[in-house]
C-alpha positions as CSV (number, residue, x, y, z in Angstrom):
1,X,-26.7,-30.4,-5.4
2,X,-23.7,-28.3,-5.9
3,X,-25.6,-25.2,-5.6
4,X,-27.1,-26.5,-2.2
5,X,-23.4,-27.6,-0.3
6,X,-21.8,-24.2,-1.8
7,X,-24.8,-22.3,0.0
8,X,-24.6,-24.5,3.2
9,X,-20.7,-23.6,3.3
10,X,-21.0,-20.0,3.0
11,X,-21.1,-17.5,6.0
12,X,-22.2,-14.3,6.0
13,X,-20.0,-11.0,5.3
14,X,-20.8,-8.2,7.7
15,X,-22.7,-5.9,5.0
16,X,-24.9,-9.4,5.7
17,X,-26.1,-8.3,9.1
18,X,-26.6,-5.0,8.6
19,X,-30.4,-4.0,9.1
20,X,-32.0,-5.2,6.2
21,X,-30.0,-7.9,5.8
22,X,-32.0,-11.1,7.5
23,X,-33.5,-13.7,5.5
24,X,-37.0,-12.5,6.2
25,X,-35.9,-8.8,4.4
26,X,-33.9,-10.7,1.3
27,X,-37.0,-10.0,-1.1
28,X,-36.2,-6.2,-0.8
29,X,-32.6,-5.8,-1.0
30,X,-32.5,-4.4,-4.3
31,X,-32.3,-1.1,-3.4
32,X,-30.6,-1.8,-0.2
33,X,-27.6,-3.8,-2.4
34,X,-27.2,-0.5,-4.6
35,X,-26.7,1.3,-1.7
36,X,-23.8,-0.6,-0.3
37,X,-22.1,-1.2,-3.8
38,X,-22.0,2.7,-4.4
39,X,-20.7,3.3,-0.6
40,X,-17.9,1.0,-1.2
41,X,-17.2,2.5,-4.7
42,X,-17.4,6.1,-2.7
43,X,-14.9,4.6,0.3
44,X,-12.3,3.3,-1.9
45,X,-12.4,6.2,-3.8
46,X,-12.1,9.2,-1.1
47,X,-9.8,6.5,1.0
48,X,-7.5,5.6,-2.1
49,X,-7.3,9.8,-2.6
50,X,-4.6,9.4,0.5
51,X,-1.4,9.9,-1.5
52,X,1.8,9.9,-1.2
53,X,3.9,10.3,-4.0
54,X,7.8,8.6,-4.0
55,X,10.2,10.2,-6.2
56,X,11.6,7.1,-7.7
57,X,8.4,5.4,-9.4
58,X,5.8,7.0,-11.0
59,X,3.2,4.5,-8.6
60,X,2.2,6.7,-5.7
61,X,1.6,5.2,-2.3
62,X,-2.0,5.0,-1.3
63,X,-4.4,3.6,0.9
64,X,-6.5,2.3,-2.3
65,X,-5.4,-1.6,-1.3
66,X,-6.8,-1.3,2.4
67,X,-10.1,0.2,1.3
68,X,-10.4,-2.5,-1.0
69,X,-9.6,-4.9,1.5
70,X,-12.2,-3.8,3.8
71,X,-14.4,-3.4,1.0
72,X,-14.4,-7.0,-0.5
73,X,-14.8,-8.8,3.5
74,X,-17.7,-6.5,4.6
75,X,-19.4,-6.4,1.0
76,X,-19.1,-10.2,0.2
77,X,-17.5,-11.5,-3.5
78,X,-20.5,-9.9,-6.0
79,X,-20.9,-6.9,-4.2
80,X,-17.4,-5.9,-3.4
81,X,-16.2,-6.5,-7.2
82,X,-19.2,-4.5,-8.3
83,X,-18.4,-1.3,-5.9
84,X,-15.1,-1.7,-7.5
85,X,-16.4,-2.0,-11.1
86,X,-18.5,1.3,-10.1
87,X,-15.5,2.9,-9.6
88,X,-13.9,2.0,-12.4
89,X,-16.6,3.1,-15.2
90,X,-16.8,6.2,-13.0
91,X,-12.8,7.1,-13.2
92,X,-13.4,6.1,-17.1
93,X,-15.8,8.8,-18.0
94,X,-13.9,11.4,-16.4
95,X,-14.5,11.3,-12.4
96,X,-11.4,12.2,-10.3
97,X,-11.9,8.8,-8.4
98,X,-8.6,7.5,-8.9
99,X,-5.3,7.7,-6.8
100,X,-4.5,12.1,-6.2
101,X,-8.2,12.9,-8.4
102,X,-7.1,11.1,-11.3
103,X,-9.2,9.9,-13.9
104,X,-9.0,7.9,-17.4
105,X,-6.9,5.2,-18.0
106,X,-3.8,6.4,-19.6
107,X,-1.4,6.8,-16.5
108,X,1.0,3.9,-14.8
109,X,-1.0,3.1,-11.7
110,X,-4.2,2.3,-13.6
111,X,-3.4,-1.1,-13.7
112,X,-3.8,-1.5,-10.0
113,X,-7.0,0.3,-9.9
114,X,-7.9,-2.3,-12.5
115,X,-6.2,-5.3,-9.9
116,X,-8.6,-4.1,-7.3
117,X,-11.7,-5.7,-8.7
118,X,-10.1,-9.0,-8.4
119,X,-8.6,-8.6,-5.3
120,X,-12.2,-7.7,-3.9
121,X,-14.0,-10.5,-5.5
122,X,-10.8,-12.6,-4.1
123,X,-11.2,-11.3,-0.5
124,X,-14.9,-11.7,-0.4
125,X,-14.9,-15.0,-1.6
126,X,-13.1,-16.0,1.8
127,X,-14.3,-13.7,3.8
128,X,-17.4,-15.9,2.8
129,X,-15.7,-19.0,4.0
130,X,-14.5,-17.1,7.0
131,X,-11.4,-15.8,6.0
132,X,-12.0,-12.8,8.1
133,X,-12.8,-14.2,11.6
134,X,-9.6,-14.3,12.9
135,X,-6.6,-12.2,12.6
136,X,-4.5,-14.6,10.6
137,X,-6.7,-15.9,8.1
138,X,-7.5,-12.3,7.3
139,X,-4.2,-11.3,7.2
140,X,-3.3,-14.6,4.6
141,X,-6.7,-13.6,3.0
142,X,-5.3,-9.7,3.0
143,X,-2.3,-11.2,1.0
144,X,-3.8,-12.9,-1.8
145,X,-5.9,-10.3,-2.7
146,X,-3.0,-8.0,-2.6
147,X,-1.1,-10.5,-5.1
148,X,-3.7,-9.9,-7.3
149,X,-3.6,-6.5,-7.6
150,X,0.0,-6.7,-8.3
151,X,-0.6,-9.5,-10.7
152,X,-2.7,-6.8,-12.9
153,X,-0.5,-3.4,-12.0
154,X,2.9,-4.9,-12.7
155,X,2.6,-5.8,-16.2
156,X,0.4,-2.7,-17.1
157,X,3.3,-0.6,-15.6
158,X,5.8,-2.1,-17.8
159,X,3.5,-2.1,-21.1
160,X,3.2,2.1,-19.9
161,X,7.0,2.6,-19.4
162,X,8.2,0.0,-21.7
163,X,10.1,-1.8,-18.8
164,X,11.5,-5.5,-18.0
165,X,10.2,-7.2,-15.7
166,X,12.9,-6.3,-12.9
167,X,12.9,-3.1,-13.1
168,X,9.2,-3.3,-12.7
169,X,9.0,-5.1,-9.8
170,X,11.8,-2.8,-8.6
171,X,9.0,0.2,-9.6
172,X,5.8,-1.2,-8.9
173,X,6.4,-3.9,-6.5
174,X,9.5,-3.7,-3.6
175,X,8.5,-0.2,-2.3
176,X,5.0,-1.4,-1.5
177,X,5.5,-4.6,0.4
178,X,6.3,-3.0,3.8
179,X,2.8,-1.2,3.3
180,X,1.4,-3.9,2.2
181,X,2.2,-5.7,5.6
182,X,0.7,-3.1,7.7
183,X,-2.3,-2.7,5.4
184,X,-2.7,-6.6,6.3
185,X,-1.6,-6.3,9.4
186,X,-4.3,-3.7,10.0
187,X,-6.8,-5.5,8.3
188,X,-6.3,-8.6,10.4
189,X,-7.1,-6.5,13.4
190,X,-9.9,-4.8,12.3
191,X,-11.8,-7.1,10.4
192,X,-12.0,-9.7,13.4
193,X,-12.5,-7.4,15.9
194,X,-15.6,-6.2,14.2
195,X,-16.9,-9.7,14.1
196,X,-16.4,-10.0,18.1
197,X,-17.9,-6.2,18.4
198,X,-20.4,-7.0,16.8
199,X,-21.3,-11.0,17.6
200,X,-20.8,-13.9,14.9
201,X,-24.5,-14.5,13.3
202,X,-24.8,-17.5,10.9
């Protein structure tokens, strides 16, 4: 019974009406699914490889959190978090997918690469429940998700630098929030005005 209300309740993401994607096509998406998960994986990636470095903490700035934003609503909970999880195994065995080509683990930001598979799975699971059909729930949605990146990033950059937790929220947190806002900001624009582009299907 559960199973049935939690299906009646959700809405589609917009990977859902993408060609392929209607009800009569469902027996087939297999291939169709891999295909999305690796394009997500691929645009965070080459979107998160926009850099900018600030001399004060070893976290660079990046557009990583807005393609994972975008990611997670168009790509739904299971699919965004695997694109990110792609990403992840990819950047472990040795491909230059992280932040400015880096790859492995060993190196302060990886905790926020690690925070984006959360924060996917977070923003597709409203998205889902409509989170991204108008410009404030997506930009409420946009901030939860963010948290959780921060929730994972913050403690791995202190256990790297050996840190408190002020100074890490001084290195890893308060340069990022006014980014943050416009990443949400421009998230709660997008997202939405996709949906009206492209007509709400249920």
């Amino acid at each position: 019974m559960s199973m049935t209300a939690t299906t009646v309740s959700a809405r589609p993401v917009l990977a859902d009406i993408l060609p392929g994607g209607t009800t009569a096509a469902r027996r087939a998406v297999g291939v169709r699914d891999v295909a999305l998960v690796l394009g997500g994986a691929a645009f965070v990636a080459v979107v998160g490889q926009a850099v900018v470095p600030l001399p004060f903490t070893p976290v660079p700035l990046t557009l990583g959190t807005f393609g994972v934003l975008l990611v997670g609503a168009a790509l739904g909970p299971v699919r965004g978090a695997l694109s990110i999880a792609v990403m992840l195994l990819a950047g472990l065995a040795g491909a230059p997918v992280f932040a400015d080509g880096t790859s492995g683990w060993a190196f302060a930001s990886f905790g926020y690469a690690v925070g984006y598979l959360p924060a996917a799975a977070c923003l597709g699971w409203l998205a889902r429940r409509g989170g991204d059909r108008s410009p404030w729930r997506t930009a409420l949605a946009a901030v939860a998700a963010t948290a959780l990146v921060y929730l994972v990033g913050v403690p791995w950059l202190m256990a790297y630098l050996g840190v408190g937790l002020a100074q890490g929220l001084a290195l890893g947190v308060v340069p990022f929030l006014v980014g943050d806002a416009i990443k949400a900001v421009g998230a709660a624009l997008l997202l939405p005005g996709t949906w009206r582009l492209l007509g709400e299907r249920r």
